[in-house]
Steps between C-alpha positions, in 0.01 A plus 500: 500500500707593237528251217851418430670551126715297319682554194502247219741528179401258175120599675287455144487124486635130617643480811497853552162514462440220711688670789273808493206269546617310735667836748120666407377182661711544809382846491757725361482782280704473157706746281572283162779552261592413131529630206105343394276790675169316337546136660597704806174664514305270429626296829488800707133510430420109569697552849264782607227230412597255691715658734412821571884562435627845353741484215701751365629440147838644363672440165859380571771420270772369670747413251529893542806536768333825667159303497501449836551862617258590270236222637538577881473894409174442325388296807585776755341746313157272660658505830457165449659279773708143427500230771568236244731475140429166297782504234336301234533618164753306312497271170697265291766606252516242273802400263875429589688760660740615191125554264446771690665823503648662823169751554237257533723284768502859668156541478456182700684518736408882572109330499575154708801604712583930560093581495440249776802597734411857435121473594637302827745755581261845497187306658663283768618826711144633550401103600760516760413796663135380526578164583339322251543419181491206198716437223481234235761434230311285300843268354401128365642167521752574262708681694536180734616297225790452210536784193326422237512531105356792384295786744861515582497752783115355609643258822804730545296805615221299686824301672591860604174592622493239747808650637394816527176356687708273718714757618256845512261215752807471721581868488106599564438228772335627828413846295117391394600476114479148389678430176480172283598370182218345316616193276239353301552200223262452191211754603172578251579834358532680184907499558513226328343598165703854522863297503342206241506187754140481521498191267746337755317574814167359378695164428569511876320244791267673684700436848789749320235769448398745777155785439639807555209597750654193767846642419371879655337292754823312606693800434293763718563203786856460495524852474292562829762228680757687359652198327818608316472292203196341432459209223132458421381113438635240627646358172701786448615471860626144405652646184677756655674267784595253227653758322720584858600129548562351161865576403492822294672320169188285507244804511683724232518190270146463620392869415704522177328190371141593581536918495323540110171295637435806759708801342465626147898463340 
């Protein structure tokens, strides 16, 4: 039988990374994407080890707005078929919103909000007419809970990806494509030393902290139940409902209090 393929964006490390392994586990094929083509191969060659999985590697910028186009047109030259998107890459912009010139706000949200809608948009047709079909928005706790200080637009885009996952689910049900909106908390991965809070997750209990290889286990799950939104841990399940049933003065005051121990301000 023919081995299915997924696509991954953010592919060359964390939970990105951790996601290929664990969809070459489950025995998919992979076609990885970031702008790091080195890590990328390098993990395309330990999943043919242990997986016997075929990855294709491409380069992919997309802060670029025509990035996508480009990326899907460099895939169909393979005649490479995708049964799966996994709309990972994303990262932390650090700093209060009025440091930071208009372009590099773009930039993000071309990256963490247009690039994923766009990817879910061309793919999801072809799913449809085959009747099957997976795709992950990979948002975060953050988007279930109060703005923060600083990484301004951070919880305002994941809030928005959830959205988009709730209501593409609905639209998709009975169809064979299973969407879901991955939420994870405090997960091991270098995101943390690219956006400077690496000092502040390491001060963290254990409980708070998730691997990012049980997050792409837990994630790959909820995805197969087609769960909607899916919180991984069950701390940041309790964190999350807290957030929906304490009065919403008391979590801003909360958040604004506490927001320069997990974002860089």
């Amino acid at each position: 039988m023919t081995r299915p393929t997924i696509l991954i964006t953010g592919a060359s490390a964390g939970l990105g990374a951790a996601l290929a392994r664990e969809y070459a586990s489950r025995g998919w094929d992979l076609i990885l994407c970031a702008r790091r083509v080195e890590p990328m191969k390098a993990l395309a060659e330990e999943l043919k080890q242990s997986f016997d999985a075929k990855s294709h590697v491409f380069e992919t910028d997309l802060f670029e707005e025509s990035a996508v186009d480009k990326l899907l047109a460099a895939i169909d030259k393979k005649s490479l078929r995708i049964d799966g998107l996994i709309n990972n890459a994303g990262y932390g912009h650090p700093g209060q919103y009025l440091e930071s010139e208009w372009g590099a706000h773009n930039n993000f949200i071309q990256l963490m909000a247009t690039a994923p809608c766009e990817l879910a948009r061309k793919l999801a047709p072809a799913m449809v007419e085959r009747g099957f079909g997976r795709i992950m928005n990979v948002a975060s706790l953050a988007g279930h809970m109060p703005g923060s200080k600083g990484h301004t637009l951070y919880a305002a885009v994941k809030a928005f990806l959830i959205k988009f996952s709730e209501s593409l689910n609905s639209e998709l049900d009975g169809t064979g494509v299973h969407v879901s909106a991955l939420c994870p908390g405090f997960t091991l991965t270098e995101f943390h030393d690219v956006n400077g809070t690496r000092e502040a997750i390491n001060n963290l209990p254990d409980y708070m902290i998730m691997d990012a290889g049980e997050c792409a286990e837990l994630a790959y799950e909820a995805l197969e139940k087609n769960r909607a939104v899916f919180i991984s841990g069950r701390v940041n399940k309790f964190i999350a409902l807290l957030a929906r049933v304490l009065p919403a003065t008391v979590t801003q005051k909360l958040m604004a209090k506490n927001s320069q121990k997990f974002r860089k301000v």
